[in-house]
C-alpha positions, 0 to 999 in steps of 0.5 A, spaced: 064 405 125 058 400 126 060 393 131 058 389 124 064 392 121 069 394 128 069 386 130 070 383 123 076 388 123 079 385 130 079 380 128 082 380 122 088 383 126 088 378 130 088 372 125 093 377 121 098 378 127 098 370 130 099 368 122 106 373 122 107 370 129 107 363 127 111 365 120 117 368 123 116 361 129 117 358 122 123 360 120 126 358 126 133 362 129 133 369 130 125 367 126 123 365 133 125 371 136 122 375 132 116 371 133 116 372 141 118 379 139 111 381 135 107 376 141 110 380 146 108 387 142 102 385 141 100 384 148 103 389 150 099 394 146 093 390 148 095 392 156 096 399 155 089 401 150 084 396 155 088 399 161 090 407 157 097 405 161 099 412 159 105 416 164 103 423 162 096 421 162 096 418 168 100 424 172 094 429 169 089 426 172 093 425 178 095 433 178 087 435 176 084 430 179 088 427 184 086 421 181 091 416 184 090 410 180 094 411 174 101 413 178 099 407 183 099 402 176 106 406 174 108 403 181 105 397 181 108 395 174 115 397 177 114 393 182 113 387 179 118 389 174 123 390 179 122 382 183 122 379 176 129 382 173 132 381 179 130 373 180 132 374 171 140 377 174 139 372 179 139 366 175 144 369 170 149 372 174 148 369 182 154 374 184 153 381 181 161 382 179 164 389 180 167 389 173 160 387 168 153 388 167 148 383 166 147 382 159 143 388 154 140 391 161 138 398 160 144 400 165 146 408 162 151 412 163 150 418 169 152 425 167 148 431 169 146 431 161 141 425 162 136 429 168 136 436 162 135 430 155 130 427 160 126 434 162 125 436 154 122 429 153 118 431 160 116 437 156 115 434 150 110 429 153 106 435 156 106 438 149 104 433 145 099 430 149 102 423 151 108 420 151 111 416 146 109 409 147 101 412 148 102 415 141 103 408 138 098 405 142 094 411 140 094 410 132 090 404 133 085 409 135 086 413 130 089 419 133 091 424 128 096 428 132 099 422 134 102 420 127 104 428 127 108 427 133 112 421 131 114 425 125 116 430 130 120 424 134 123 422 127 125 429 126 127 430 134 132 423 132 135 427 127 138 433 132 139 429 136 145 425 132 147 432 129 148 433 137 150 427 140 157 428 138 159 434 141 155 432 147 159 424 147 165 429 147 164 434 152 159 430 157 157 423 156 164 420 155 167 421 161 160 418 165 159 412 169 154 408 169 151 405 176 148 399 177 145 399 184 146 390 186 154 392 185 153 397 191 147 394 195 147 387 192 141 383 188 137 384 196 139 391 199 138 395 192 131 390 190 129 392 197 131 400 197 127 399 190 121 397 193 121 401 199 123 408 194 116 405 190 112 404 197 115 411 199 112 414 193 106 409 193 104 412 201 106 419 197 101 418 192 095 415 197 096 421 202 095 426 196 090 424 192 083 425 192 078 419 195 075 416 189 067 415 188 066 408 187 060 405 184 057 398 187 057 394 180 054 388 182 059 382 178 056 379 172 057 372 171 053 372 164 058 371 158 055 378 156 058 381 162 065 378 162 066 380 155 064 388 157 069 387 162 074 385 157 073 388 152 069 395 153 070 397 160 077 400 162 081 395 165 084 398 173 089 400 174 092 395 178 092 390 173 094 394 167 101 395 172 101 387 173 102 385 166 106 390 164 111 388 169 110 382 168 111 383 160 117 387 161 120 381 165 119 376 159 121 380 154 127 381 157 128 373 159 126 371 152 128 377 147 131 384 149 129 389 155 122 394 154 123 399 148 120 402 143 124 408 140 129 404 138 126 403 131 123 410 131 131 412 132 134 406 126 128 409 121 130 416 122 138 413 123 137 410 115 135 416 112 139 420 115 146 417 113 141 416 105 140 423 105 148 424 107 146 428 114 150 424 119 156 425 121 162 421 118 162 417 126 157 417 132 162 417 137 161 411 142 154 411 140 153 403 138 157 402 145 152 405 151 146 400 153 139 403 152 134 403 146 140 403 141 139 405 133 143 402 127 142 403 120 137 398 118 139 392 113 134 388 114 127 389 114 124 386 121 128 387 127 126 385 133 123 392 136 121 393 129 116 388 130 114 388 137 112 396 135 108 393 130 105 388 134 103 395 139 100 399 134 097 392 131 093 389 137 092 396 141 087 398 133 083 391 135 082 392 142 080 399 140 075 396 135 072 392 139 072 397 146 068 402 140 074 406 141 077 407 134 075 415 133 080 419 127 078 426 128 081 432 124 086 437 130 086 444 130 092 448 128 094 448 135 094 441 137 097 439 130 103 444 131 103 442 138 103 434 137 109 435 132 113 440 136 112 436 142 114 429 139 121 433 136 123 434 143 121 427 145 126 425 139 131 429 141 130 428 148 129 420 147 135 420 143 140 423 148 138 418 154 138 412 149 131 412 151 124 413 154 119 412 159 119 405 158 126 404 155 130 409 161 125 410 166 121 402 167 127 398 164 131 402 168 128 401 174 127 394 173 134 393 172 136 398 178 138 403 174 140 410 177 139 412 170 131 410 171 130 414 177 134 420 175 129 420 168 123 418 172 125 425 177 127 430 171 121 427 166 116 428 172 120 436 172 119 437 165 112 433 165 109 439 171 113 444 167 109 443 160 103 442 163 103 449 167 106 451 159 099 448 156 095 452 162 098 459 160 096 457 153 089 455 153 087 462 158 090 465 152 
């Protein structure tokens, strides 16, 4: 697409997105969540294209290429993260209680079910070519197995809710979930957080391969800050700051980071239309987490912040040049599906993902984060070494 073309479309976009901010902030009450909800997405999207914030993404590069920068912005985001919920809990509750969770955190139940959930969305990862909040960013760049793999999550979802029951019964009711500042307190678990992430961080470093750094020389022209802005990659580090700090707002102002919520409501809604969900999802509705529900409405707030996503992830993809649709072959079309199936089913089995298990879950010192983080990082390496043995043959 020509710049003629690309930069009126951005910016149509963007005057279409702060209109709907400033409608839903119109309407007042639950409109005003909506209104923070659609501007949090949008920033969002904005930061995982410009920064190409993507988990499995940054772990190939890591793994090919020892390519540290990708993994260190994961860990930079949970770090900053991490210092944000806590002064977040702080203020809300100034004594972690031994009986409650503060409110709407991810804080899931531990069972040996969520390392094995959290291993197939690994796989599905490597298998489908991104996790599923790159795919969402991804359709902004015109990503056709992108669309094919988030048809696949929603079919995932599916198995998932014929699963869930005999897996609540068997497994999941018995289990606990664990909340690190009811151990350590709000200092020693933000603490054993930080000095886990540094352990990683020092890990990552030791491992890596040292990068070639070009000398660019800075540019105080207008055309060179907008090239900085808006076409070249933006580092690592700041991709991870302003995730962190987004995830801290959204959970101080609306509800923690998520993006399979919606995914599992679509797919919730036109399974129980088509009478394919069982009579009752047996505790479902209680646990903490990406949680789904039949809609009755036509906005949510995750609703809206994944159009927020997709929405300004496509501008900044117009403005960087980097909306590219391509046809896939058959292969990366029956991969991108099949991977996004096991993400759905995975996703839907740990009441979550990458961003709602694993970075809202750390941020809010969740043992569930760190045992999604171990398994999905297993299941990653795994499909992977799968994707090798394919191209070879």
């Amino acid at each position: 697409m020509s710049p003629t073309l690309r930069i009126p479309a951005a910016l149509l976009i963007a005057v279409v997105l702060t209109a709907g901010i400033a409608a839903f902030d119109a309407q007042g009450g639950p409109g005003r969540q909506l209104a923070i909800s659609l501007a949090l997405g949008a920033a969002f999207g904005v930061v995982l294209q410009r920064s190409r914030f993507c988990f499995l993404c940054n772990f190939r590069d890591f793994t090919s290429n020892r390519d540290a920068r990708g993994l260190l912005s994961i860990i930079i985001a949970l770090a900053i993260g991490a210092i944000g919920y806590t002064m977040v809990f702080g203020a809300w509750m100034p004594v972690p209680a031994a009986d409650r969770l503060p409110p709407d955190a991810h804080i899931g139940p531990v069972s040996w079910l969520l390392p094995v959930a959290a291993g197939v969305f690994g796989f599905g990862m490597a298998l489908s070519g991104s996790c599923l909040s790159a795919h969402l960013y991804r359709l902004g760049e015109g990503s056709i197995v992108s669309i094919l793999a988030l048809l696949g999550a929603l079919a995932g979802f599916g198995i998932g809710f014929k699963t869930w029951n005999t897996l609540y019964l068997t497994v999941i009711s018995g289990a606990k979930p664990i909340w690190l500042p009811q151990q350590l307190g709000y200092g020693g678990a933000l603490g054993l957080t930080l000095a886990a992430l540094a352990a990683l961080a020092l890990l990552v470093l030791w491992m890596a391969r040292p990068q070639q750094v070009s000398a660019v020389a800075a540019s105080s022209t207008l055309g060179g800050a907008a090239h900085a802005v808006f076409i070249a990659r933006w580092p690592g580090a700041v991709g991870g700051i302003l995730i962190g700090m987004i995830s801290t707002l959204a959970y101080l102002r609306v509800a923690p980071l998520g993006v399979t919520a919606e995914l599992g409501s679509i797919a919730r809604t036109a399974a129980s239309k088509a009478g394919l969900l069982p009579d009752t999802l047996f505790g479902l509705d209680g646990f903490r987490g990406c949680a789904t529900l039949v809609k009755e409405t036509l906005f949510s707030n995750n609703g809206v912040f994944v159009l927020g996503l997709v929405g300004a992830s496509f501008a900044a993809a117009l403005l960087a040049g980097q909306f590219h649709p391509r046809r896939p072959s058959v292969l990366e079309a029956v991969k991108g599906f099949s991977g996004g199936l096991l993400m759905g089913w995975g996703s839907m089995t740990a009441l979550g993902c990458t961003v709602g298990v694993l970075l809202s879950g750390i941020h809010a010192g969740a043992v569930t984060g760190w045992i999604f983080l171990a398994a999905c990082t297993a299941g990653v390496w795994i499909g992977l070494q799968a994707n090798a043995l394919l191209a070879r043959r």
